[in-house]
N, C-alpha and C positions, 0 to 999 in steps of 0.2 A: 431816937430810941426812947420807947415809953418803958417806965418799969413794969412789971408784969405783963407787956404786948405780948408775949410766947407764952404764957404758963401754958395757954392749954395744947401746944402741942408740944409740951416741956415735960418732964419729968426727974425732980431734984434740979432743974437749972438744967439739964442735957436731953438732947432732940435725937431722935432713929427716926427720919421720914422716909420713908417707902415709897419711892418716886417713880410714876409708872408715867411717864409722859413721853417715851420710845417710840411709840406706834405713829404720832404724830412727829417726833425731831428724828429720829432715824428710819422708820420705816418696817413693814415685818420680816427683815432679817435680823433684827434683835430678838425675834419669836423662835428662831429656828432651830435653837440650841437644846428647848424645852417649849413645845409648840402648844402643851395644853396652854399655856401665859399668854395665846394670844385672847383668851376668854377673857375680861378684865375682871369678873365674880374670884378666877382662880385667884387673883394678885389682890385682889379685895377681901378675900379670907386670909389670905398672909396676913393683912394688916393687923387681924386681930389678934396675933400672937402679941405678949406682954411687952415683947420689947418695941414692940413699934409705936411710936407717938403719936406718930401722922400719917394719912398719905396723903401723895404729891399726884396731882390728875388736872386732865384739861378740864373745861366746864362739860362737853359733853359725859365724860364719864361719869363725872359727880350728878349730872341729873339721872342719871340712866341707874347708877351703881349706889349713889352712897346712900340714898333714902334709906337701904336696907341692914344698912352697916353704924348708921350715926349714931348708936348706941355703943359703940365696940371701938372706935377708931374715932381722931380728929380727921376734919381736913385741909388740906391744903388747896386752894384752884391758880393753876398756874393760868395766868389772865396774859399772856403774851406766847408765843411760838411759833415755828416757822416750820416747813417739814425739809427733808434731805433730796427734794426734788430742786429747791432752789438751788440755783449754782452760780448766785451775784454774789457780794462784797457782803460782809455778813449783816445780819436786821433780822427784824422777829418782831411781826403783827403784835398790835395789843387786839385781843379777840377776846375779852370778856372784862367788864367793868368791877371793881369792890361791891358796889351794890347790887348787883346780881347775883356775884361769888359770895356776898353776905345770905341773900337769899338762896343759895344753896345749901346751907349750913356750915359756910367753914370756918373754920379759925383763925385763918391766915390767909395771905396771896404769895405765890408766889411769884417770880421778875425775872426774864434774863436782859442782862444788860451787856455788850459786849465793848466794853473797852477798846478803843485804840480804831474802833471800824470807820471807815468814814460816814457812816450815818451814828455815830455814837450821839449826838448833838440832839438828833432826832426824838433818839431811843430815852437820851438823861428828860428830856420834858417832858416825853411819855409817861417816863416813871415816875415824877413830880408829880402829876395826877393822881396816878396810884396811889401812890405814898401819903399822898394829904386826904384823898379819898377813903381810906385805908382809914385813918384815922378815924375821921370822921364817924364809920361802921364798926370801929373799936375790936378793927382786926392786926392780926401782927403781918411784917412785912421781910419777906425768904429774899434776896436778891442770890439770882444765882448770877455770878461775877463772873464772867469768863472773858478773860480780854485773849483777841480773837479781827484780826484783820490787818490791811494795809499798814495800819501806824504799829504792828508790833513783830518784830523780832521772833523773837522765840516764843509762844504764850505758856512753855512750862518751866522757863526762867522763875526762879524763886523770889529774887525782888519784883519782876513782873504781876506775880501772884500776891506775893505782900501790898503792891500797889492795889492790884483789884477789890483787897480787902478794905483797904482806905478808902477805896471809892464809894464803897456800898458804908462807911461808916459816914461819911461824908455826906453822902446823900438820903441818909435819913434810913438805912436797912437796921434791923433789930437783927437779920440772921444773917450771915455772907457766907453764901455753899463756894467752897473754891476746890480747885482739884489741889493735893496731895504735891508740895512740893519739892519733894525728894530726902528730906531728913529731918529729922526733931529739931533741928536748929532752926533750919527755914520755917519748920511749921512755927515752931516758936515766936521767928522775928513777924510771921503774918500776921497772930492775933496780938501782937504787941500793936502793930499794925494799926489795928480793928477797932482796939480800945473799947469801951461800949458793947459795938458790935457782936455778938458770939459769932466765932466762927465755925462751921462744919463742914468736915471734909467731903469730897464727892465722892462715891464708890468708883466710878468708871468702872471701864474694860473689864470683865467678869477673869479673874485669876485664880490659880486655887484657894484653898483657906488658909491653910497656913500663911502663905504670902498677904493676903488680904487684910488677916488676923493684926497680923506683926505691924502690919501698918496703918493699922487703928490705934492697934496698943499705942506706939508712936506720937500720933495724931493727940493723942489724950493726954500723952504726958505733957506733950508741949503745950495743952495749956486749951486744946479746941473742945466745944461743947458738943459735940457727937456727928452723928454722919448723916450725909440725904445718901441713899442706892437704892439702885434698881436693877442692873443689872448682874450684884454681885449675890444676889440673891434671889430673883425669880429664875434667872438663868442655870441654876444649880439644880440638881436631881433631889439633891440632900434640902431644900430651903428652912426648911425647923432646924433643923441643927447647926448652922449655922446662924439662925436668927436668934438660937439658944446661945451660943457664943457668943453675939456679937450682946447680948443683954449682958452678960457675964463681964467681958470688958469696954464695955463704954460707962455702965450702970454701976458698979459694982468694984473696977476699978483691979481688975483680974489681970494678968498676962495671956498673952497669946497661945502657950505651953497650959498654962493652968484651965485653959477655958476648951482647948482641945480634949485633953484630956479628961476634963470634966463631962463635956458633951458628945463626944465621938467624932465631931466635925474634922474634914480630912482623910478620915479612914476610907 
């Protein structure tokens, strides 16, 4: 971890990346709920709402999309992923180098690493490259942590997820996206975890606001430095008002009560 590797897709110390990498890892039934979002210009003007720091895209989006945006948003290129056709043991292609993704204009890379897979082995000297490469182009480095296969149990087990966070401190990540491990406590013990690392939470599975809310609030107290989503937000009818929230409590340091109310999100 380098000190200021994230400033610029930081804000006071805490990160809202806007992760549109769906259409590649899951496929366009993540589009269907709110199908203008399979346009990716739609989810690229989201990003320029205030609260958003970053967004999180494969390389072809960023050459297609972000030229027109690089004033208004950082970005992220997610330089590995795999789509939801696969059905082996889990892995995720590296498909774009730091040095390219530098020459896209981004700020950052981001990584999935899946702990526990049996090609994790593979995937860790993958990301060694990245990571040193990364440096190099004096970009910051997102791992999204997701332990996921044969060697794991549960992968929303709370010490499992604390683990993930170790992983990605250990291996040299500046961010660790990890999913949401069930309570301020756990969130707590993950970026004790981390150390260095910041940790932020993952939006997943698009839930209401309020539920959503509460669980940022949470996230925040215990100590995490903001959130990657994408689908708890392009997936919504309401998307400003809830990106109006979530600046409210991640930034600002609001409750979930206070920042409904403030915004209308929910109604």
């Amino acid at each position: 971890m380098l000190p200021h590797a994230t400033d610029a897709i930081s804000r006071d110390g805490k990160s809202l990346i806007l992760a549109y990498d769906h259409g590649l890892e899951h496929g366009p039934v993540d589009f269907d709920p709110n199908p203008d979002t399979a346009d990716p210009e739609r989810v690229f003007e989201l990003a320029t709402h205030d609260a958003v720091t970053a967004i999180a895209v494969q390389k072809g989006l960023a050459e297609a999309y972000y030229p027109d945006y690089a004033d208004d948003t950082a970005l992220v290129v997610k330089v590995n992923g795999t789509s939801n056709l696969w059905m082996g043991e889990p892995d995720t292609p590296v498909n774009c180098t730091p040095e390219y993704a530098a020459g896209l204009g981004a700020d950052a890379v981001g990584f999935t690493l899946y702990g526990g897979a049996n090609n994790e082995i593979g995937m860790a000297e993958e990301f060694r490259e990245v990571q040193e490469s990364a440096r190099e182009h004096d970009l910051g480095v997102v791992m999204w942590a997701y332990p996921r296969g044969q060697g794991v149990r549960n992968e929303t087990d709370d010490r499992t997820i604390a683990y993930a966070a170790r992983i990605a401190h250990e291996l040299g990540a500046d961010i660790a996206k990890v999913k949401y491990p069930g309570s301020s406590e756990a969130m707590a013990e993950t970026v004790r975890m981390s150390a260095r690392t910041s940790v932020v939470m993952s939006g997943g599975s698009k839930t209401n606001d309020e539920s959503f809310l509460r669980t940022v609030e949470k996230s925040m107290n215990a100590g995490a430095k903001g959130l990657a989503v994408g689908r708890n937000v392009f997936q919504r009818d309401n998307p400003i008002e809830i990106l109006d929230a979530l600046e409210l409590v991640v930034f600002e340091g609001a409750s979930a009560e206070e920042a409904i109310a403030e915004t209308g999100a929910g109604e």
